[in-house]
C-alpha positions as CSV (number, residue, x, y, z in Angstrom):
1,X,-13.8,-33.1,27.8
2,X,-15.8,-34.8,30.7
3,X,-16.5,-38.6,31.5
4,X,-18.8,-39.5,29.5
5,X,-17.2,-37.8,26.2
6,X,-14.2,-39.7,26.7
7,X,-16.0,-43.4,27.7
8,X,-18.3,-42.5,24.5
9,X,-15.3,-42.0,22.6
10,X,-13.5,-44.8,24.2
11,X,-15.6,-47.0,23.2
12,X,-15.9,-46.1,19.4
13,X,-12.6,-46.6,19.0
14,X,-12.4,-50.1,20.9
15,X,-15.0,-51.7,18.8
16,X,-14.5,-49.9,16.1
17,X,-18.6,-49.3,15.1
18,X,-18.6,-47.4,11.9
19,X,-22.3,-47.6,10.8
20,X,-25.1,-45.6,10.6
21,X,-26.5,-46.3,13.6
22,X,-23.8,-45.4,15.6
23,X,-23.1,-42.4,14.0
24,X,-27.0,-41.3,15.0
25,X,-26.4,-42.1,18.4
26,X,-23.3,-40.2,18.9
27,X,-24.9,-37.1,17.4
28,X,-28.0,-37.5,19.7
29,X,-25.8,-38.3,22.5
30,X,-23.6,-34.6,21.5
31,X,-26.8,-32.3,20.8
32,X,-28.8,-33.5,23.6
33,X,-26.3,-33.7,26.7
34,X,-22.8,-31.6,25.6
35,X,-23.5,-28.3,27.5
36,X,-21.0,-26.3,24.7
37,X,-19.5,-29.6,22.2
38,X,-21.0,-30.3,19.3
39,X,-24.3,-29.9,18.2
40,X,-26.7,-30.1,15.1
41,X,-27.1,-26.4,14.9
42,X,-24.4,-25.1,17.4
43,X,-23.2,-21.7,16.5
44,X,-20.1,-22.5,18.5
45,X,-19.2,-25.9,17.5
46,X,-15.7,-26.6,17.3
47,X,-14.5,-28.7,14.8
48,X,-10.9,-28.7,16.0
49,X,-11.6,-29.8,19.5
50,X,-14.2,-32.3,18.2
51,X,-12.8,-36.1,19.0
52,X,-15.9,-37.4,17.2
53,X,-16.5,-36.1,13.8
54,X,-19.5,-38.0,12.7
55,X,-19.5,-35.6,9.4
56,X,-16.8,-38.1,7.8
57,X,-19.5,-40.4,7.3
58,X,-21.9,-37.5,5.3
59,X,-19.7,-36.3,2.3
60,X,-21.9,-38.4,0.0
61,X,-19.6,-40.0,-3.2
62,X,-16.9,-38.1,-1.7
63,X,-16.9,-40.0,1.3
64,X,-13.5,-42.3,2.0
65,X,-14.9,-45.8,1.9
66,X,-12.6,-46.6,5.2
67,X,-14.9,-44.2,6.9
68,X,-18.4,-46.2,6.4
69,X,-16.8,-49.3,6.1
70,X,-18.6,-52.0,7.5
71,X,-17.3,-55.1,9.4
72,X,-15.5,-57.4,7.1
73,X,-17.8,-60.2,4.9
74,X,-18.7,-63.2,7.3
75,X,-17.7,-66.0,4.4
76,X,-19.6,-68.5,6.5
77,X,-23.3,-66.9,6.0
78,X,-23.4,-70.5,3.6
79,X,-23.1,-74.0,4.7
80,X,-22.4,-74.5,1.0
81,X,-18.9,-74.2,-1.0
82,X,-18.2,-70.6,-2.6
83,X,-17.1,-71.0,-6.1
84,X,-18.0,-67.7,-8.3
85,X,-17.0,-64.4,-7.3
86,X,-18.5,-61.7,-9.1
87,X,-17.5,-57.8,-8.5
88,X,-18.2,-54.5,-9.8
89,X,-16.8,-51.7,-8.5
90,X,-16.5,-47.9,-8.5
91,X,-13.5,-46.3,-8.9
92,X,-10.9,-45.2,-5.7
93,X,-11.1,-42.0,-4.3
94,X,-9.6,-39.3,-7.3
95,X,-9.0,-35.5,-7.3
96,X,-11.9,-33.4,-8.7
97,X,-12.6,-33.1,-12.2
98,X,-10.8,-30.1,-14.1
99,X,-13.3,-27.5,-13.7
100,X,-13.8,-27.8,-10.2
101,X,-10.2,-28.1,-9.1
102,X,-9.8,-25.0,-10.8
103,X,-12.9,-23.8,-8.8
104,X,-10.8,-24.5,-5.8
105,X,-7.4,-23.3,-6.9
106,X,-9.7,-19.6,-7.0
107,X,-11.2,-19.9,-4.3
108,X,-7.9,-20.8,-2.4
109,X,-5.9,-18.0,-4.1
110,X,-9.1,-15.5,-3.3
111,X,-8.8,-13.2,-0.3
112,X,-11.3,-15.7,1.8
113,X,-8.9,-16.3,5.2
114,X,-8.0,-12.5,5.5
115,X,-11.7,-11.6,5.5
116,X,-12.5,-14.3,7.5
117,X,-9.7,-12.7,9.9
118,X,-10.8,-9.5,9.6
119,X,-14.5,-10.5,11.1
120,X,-12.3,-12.9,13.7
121,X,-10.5,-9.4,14.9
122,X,-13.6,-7.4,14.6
123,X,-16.0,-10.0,16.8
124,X,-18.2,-11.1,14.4
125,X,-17.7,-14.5,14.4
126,X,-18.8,-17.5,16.6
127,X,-15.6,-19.4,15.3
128,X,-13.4,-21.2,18.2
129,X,-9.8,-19.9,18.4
130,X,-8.8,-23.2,17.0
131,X,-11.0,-23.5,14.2
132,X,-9.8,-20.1,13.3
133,X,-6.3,-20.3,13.5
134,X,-6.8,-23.6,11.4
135,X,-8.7,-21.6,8.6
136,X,-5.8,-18.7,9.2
137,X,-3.0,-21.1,8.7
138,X,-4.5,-23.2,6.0
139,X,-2.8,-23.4,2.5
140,X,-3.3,-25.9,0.0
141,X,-1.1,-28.7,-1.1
142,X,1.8,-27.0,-3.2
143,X,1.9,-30.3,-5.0
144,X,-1.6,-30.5,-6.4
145,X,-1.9,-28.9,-10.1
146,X,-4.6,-29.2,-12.8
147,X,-2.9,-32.2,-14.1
148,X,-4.0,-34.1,-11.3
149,X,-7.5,-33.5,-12.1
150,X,-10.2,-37.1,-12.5
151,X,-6.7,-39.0,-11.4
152,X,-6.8,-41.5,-8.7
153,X,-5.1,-40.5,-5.0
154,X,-2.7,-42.7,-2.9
155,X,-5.0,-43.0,-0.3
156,X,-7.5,-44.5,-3.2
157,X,-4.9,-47.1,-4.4
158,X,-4.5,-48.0,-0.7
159,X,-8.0,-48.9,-0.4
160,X,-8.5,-50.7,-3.1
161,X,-5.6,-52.8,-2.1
162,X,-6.9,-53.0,1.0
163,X,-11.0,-54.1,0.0
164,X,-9.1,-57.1,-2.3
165,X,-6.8,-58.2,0.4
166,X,-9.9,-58.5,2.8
167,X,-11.8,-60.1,0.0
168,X,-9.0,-62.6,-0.6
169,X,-9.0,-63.2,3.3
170,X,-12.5,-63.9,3.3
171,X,-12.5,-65.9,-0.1
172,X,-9.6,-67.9,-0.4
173,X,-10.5,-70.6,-2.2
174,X,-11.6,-68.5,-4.9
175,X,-9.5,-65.7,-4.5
176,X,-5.9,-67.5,-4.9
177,X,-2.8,-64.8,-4.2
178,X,-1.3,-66.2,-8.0
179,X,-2.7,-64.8,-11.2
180,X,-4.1,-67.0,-13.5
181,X,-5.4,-65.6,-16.5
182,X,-8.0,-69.0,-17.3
183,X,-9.2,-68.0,-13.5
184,X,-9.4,-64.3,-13.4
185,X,-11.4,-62.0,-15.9
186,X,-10.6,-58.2,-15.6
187,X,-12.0,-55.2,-17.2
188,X,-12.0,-51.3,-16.7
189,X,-13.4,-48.4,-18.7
190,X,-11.4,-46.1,-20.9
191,X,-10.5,-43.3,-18.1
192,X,-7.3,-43.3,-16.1
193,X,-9.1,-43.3,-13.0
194,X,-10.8,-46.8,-13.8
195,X,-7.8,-48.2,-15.2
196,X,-5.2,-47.4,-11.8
197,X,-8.1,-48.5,-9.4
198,X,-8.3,-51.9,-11.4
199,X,-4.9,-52.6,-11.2
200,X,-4.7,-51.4,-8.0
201,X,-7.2,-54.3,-6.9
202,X,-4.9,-56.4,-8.8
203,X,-2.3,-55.9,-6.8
204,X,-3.5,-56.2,-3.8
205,X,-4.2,-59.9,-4.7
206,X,-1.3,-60.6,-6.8
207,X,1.3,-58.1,-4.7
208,X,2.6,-55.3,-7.2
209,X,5.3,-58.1,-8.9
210,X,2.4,-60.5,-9.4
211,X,0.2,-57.5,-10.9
212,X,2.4,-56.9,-13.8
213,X,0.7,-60.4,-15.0
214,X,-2.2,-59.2,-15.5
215,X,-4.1,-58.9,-18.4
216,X,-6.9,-56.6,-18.7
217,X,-9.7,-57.1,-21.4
218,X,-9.5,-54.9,-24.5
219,X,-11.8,-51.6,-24.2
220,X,-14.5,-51.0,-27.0
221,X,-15.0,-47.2,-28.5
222,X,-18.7,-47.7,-28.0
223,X,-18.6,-49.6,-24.5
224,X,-22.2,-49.8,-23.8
225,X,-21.4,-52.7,-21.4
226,X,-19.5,-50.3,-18.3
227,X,-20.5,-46.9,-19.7
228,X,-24.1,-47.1,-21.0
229,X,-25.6,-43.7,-20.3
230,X,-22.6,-42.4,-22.6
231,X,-24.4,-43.8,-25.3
232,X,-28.4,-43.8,-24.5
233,X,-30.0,-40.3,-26.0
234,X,-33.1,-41.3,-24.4
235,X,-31.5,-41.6,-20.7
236,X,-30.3,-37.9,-21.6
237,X,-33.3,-36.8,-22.6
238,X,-35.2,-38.3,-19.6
239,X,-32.9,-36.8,-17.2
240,X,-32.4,-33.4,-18.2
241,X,-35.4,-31.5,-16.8
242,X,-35.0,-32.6,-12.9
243,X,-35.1,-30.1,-11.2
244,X,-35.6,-31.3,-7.3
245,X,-31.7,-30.5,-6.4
246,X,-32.1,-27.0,-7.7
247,X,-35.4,-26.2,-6.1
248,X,-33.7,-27.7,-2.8
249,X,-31.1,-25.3,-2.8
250,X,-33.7,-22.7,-3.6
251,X,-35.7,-24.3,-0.4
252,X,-35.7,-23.4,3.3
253,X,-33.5,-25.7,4.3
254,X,-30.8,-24.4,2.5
255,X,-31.7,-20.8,2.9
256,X,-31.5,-21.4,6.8
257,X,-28.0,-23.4,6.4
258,X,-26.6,-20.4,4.3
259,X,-27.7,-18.0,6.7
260,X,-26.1,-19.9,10.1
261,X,-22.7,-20.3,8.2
262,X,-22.4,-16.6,6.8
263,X,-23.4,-15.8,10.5
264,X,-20.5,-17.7,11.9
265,X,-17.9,-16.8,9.7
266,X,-19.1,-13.0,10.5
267,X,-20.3,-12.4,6.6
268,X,-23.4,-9.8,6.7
269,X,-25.6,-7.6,4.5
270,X,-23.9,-7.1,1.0
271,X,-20.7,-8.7,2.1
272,X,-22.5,-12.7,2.3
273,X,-20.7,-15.6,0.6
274,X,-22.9,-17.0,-2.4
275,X,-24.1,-20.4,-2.4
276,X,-21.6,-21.5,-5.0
277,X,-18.7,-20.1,-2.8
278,X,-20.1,-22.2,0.1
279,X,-20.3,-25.4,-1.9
280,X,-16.3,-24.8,-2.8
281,X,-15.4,-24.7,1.2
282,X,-17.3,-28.3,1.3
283,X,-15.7,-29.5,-1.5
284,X,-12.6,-28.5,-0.1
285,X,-13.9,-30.3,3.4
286,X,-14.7,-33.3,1.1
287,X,-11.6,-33.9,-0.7
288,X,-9.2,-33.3,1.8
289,X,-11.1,-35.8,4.3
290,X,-11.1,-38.5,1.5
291,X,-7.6,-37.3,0.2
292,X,-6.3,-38.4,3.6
293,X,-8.2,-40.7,5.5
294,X,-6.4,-44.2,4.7
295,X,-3.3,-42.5,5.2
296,X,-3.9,-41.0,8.7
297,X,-4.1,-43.5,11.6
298,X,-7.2,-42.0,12.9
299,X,-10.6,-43.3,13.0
300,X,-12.0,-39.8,12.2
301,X,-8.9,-39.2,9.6
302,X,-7.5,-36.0,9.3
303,X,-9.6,-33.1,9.9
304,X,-9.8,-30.1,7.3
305,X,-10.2,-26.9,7.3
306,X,-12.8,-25.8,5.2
307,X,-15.2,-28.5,7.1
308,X,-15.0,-25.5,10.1
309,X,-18.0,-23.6,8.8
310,X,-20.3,-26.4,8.5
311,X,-22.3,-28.1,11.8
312,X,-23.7,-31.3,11.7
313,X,-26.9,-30.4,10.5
314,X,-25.1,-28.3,7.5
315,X,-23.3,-31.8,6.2
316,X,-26.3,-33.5,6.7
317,X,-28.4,-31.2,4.3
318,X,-25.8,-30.8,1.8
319,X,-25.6,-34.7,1.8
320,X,-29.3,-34.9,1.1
321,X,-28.8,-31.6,-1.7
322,X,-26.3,-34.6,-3.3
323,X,-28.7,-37.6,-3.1
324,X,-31.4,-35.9,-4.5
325,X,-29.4,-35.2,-7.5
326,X,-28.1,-39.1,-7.6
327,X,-31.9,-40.5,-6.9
328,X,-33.2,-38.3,-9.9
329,X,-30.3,-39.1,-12.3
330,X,-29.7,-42.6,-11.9
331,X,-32.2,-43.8,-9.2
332,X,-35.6,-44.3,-8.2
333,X,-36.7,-40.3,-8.7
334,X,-36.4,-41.3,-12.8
335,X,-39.3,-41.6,-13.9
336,X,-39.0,-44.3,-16.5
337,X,-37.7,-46.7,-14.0
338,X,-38.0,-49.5,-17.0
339,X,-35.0,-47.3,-18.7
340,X,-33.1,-47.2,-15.7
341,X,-33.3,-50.5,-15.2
342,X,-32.3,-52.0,-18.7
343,X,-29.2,-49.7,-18.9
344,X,-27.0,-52.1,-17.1
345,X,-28.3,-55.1,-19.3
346,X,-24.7,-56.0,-20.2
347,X,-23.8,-56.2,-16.6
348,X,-27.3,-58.1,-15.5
349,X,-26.5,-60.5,-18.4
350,X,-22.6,-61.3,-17.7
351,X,-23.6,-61.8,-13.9
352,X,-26.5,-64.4,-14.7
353,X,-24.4,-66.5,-17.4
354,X,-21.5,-66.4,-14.6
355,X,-23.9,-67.5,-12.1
356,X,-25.2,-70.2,-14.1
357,X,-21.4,-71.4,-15.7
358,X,-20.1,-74.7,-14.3
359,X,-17.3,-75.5,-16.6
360,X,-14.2,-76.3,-15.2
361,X,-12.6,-73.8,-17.7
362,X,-15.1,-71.0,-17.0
363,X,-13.3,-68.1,-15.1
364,X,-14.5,-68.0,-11.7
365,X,-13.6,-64.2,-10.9
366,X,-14.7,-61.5,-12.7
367,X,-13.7,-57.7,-11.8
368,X,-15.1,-54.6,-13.1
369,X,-14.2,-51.5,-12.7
370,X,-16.8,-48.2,-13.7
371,X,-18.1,-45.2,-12.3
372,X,-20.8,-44.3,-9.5
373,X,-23.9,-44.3,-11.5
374,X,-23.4,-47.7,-12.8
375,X,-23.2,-49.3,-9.3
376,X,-26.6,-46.8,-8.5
377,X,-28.4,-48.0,-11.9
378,X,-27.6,-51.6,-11.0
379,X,-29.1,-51.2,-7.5
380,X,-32.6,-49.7,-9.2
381,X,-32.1,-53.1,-11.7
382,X,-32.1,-55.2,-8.4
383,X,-34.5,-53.4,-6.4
384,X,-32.2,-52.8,-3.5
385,X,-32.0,-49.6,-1.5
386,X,-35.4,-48.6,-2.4
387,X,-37.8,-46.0,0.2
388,X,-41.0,-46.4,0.5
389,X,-41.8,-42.6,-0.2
390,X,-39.5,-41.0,-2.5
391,X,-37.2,-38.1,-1.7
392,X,-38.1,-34.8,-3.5
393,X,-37.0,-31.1,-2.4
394,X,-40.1,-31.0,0.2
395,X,-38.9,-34.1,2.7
396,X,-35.4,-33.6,3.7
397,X,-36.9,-33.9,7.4
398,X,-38.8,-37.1,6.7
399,X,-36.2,-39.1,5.1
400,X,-33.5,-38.7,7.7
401,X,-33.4,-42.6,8.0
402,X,-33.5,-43.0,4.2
403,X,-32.1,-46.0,2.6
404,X,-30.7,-44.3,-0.8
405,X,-28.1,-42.7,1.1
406,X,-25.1,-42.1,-1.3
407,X,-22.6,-41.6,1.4
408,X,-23.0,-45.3,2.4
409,X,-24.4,-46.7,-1.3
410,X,-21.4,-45.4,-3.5
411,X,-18.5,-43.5,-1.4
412,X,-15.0,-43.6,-2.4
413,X,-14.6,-47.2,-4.4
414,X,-18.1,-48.7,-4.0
415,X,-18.5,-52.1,-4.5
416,X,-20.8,-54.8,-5.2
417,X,-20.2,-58.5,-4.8
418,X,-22.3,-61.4,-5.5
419,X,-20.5,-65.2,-4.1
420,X,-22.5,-68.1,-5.4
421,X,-22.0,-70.9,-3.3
422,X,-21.9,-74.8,-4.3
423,X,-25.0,-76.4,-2.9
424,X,-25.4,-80.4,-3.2
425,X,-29.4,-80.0,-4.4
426,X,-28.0,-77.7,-7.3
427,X,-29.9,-74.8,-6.2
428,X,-27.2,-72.9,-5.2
429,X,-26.7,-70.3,-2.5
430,X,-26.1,-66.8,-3.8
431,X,-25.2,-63.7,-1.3
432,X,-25.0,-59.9,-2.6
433,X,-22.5,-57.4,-0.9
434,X,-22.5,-53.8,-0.9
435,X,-18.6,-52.2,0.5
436,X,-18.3,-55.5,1.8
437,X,-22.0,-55.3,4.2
438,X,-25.1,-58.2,2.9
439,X,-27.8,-56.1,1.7
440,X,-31.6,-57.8,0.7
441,X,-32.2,-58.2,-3.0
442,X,-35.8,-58.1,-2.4
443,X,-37.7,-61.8,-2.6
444,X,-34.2,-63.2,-0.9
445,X,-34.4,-63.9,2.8
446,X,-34.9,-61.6,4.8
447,X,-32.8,-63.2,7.7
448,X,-29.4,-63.9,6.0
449,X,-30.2,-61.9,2.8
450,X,-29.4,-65.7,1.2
451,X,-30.7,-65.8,-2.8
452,X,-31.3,-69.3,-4.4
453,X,-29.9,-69.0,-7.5
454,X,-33.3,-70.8,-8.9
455,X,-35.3,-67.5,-8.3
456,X,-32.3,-65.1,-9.5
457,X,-32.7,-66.2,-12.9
458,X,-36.5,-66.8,-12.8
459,X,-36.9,-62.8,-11.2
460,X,-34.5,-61.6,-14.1
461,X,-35.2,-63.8,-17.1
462,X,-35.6,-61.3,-19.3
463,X,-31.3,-60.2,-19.5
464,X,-30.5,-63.7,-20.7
465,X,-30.0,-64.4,-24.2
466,X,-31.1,-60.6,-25.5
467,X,-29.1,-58.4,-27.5
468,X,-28.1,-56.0,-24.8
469,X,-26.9,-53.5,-27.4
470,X,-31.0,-53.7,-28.4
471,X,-31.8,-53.6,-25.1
472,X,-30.0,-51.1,-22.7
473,X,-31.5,-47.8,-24.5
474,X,-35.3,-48.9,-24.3
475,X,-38.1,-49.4,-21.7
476,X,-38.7,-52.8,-23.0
């Protein structure tokens, strides 16, 4: 490592800059001056010896939310008294669904690492000795089974503790460190995952004594408040026949990816890995980052092994292969946007009454507690996050700076936050949070990203007072 490497890497860890922007810059700074580090396409990148890892911050909902966190929520954006806390979250970082894990457990027991080996020993790699000892030595944990599968990991229970703590910090007048039930309003869907990451957030206000207070609302069979889609045949029916992911994966970009990686892992002619065998290793890559992250005391958390094959580059398309699939399902690629955005009606209407409440018996927190299309479908309702051109299978290359990046917009227990602030005209302040960063809610100012509540409910007038359960399945 010379000089520069280490003042570059000095520095990220002093100030601690996890954003976007610096993540750009440090992979500039590595593809245009390393002579043989890291680089976008490097055949010989090595992941082991790499101090940087930028790649953290591109494993789209997989991502660990400590990784892209932002610096914490500056309470004092408001001259004006916060009173009304309003959050929605997704759940904490979980272990794969049951068809996937089992995926992996093949793919794991499969006779990968000796082949691998084999074109190590034969010279048909461009692996690093590290990185290929690393992939030699690998094994996977003993202690994961299929009955972990959709269940919530330590390191997600730690950061939900972790993003209501910092809350509370910010917030304390709202966010008191006793429960009170005539304060506090809870809710989670029916899944384990939801329920574990709620009360995981409750804890980390309360402490785990003060938790066992708690008491979460009662979940409906037909909860077409936090699980809509579940029960909207005509969001199915919209969504069905997308097909921009799968002609991306069918596109050049992927063709050339799948080509580099076979080519350093020494896989040619009949004996290539398949492009579902390649997405395994980055799930593998993904989960094991995420699985670890809060728990290592690293700012680039604990590396894996599977994330050897991939360069830069290689994250950075597969991240985009994801998005696409997200901005066509629950985003701004539907295209009945009218759908999309009625489908969180329940939500839009419980934030606007709480906005407007000013009873002194009126519950000033409210918590909820979903999944990673709700928090996209809300952003489409709100018009945040939106590109000017939209992403389809032709403009990976154009929309490198995109804003509907998933990776940043719903990792690992995305959240979204909305404060309402006591002003003495009665037009109160309102600011909106995404994983703890302001974001513009478009008609706010553009400066502080400051809403007056006045033009909130004028802008969505149409949630209040409607029969959501009317509502939420048409393009009214």
């Amino acid at each position: 490592m010379n000089l520069i490497q280490f003042i570059w890497i000095f520095l990220l860890r002093r100030i601690k800059m996890k954003t976007l922007v610096t993540t750009t810059l440090l992979v500039l700074y590595w593809n245009g001056f390393s002579d043989a580090g890291v680089s976008m396409d490097n055949p010989f990148y090595c992941y082991s010896t790499d101090l940087i890892r930028p790649q953290v911050q591109m494993h789209s909902t997989r991502t660990s939310y400590e990784a892209v966190r932002r610096t914490s929520v500056n309470p004092a954006v408001s001259s004006c008294t916060p009173s009304r806390f309003w959050f929605l979250s997704r759940h904490g970082g979980r272990f794969p669904h049951p068809p996937d894990l089992q995926n992996m457990f093949d793919f794991a027991d499969s006779s990968i690492q000796a082949d691998i080996a084999r074109n190590y020993d034969e010279g048909r790699t461009t692996l690093c000795r590290q990185d290929f000892e690393a992939i030699r030595d690998w094994r996977r944990d003993a202690n994961l089974t299929l009955e972990d599968a959709s269940l919530t990991t330590e390191a997600g229970r730690i950061g939900m503790r972790n993003i209501a703590r910092r809350y509370q910090q910010s917030f304390p007048s709202i966010l008191p460190d006793t429960y009170d039930r005539e304060r506090f309003h809870f809710r989670h869907t029916r899944t384990m995952r939801t329920n574990t990451t709620i009360r995981a957030f409750a804890s980390g206000l309360f402490g785990e004594s003060g938790s066992d207070n708690v008491i979460f609302e009662d979940v409906p069979d037909n909860d077409f408040f936090l699980r809509p889609i579940d029960f909207c045949p005509a969001f199915r029916e919209e969504v069905e026949d997308q097909h921009q992911q799968e002609a991306f994966e069918n596109g050049p970009e992927f063709e050339e990816m799948m080509d580099q990686i076979n080519r350093k892992l020494g896989f040619r002619g009949s004996n290539q890995l398949s492009v579902d065998t390649v997405l395994i290793m980055w799930e593998w890559c993904r989960f094991e980052t995420a699985t670890n992250f809060e728990l290592s005391e690293s700012e680039i958390g604990d590396p894996s092994s599977w994330c050897i094959p991939f360069s830069i580059r290689h994250h950075s398309i597969l991240e985009y292969y994801q998005d696409l699939g997200y901005y066509h399902f629950t985003g701004y690629g539907v295209r009945n946007q009218r759908l999309i955005q009625n489908l969180n009606c329940g939500l839009m209407q419980d934030l606007l009454t709480h906005l407007q409440s000013n009873g002194s018996n009126d519950r000033t927190v409210r918590v909820f507690v979903t999944y990673s299309q709700m928090v996209q479908a809300l952003m489409v309702t709100l018009g945040a996050f939106r590109d000017d051109i939209n992403l389809n299978q032709h403009n990976f290359a154009q929309q490198t700076s995109r804003h509907w990046k998933t990776s940043f917009l719903t990792p690992n227990a995305a959240n979204f936050v909305v404060i309402r602030y006591d002003c003495a005209d009665g037009d109160h302040d309102l600011i909106f949070l995404v994983n703890e960063r302001p974001i513009l809610v478009p008609g706010c100012d553009i400066q502080t990203g400051i809403c007056k509540l006045s033009f909130i409910l004028n802008q969505f007038e149409r949630f209040i007072g409607v029969n959501c359960e009317d509502l939420f399945c048409t393009s009214n």
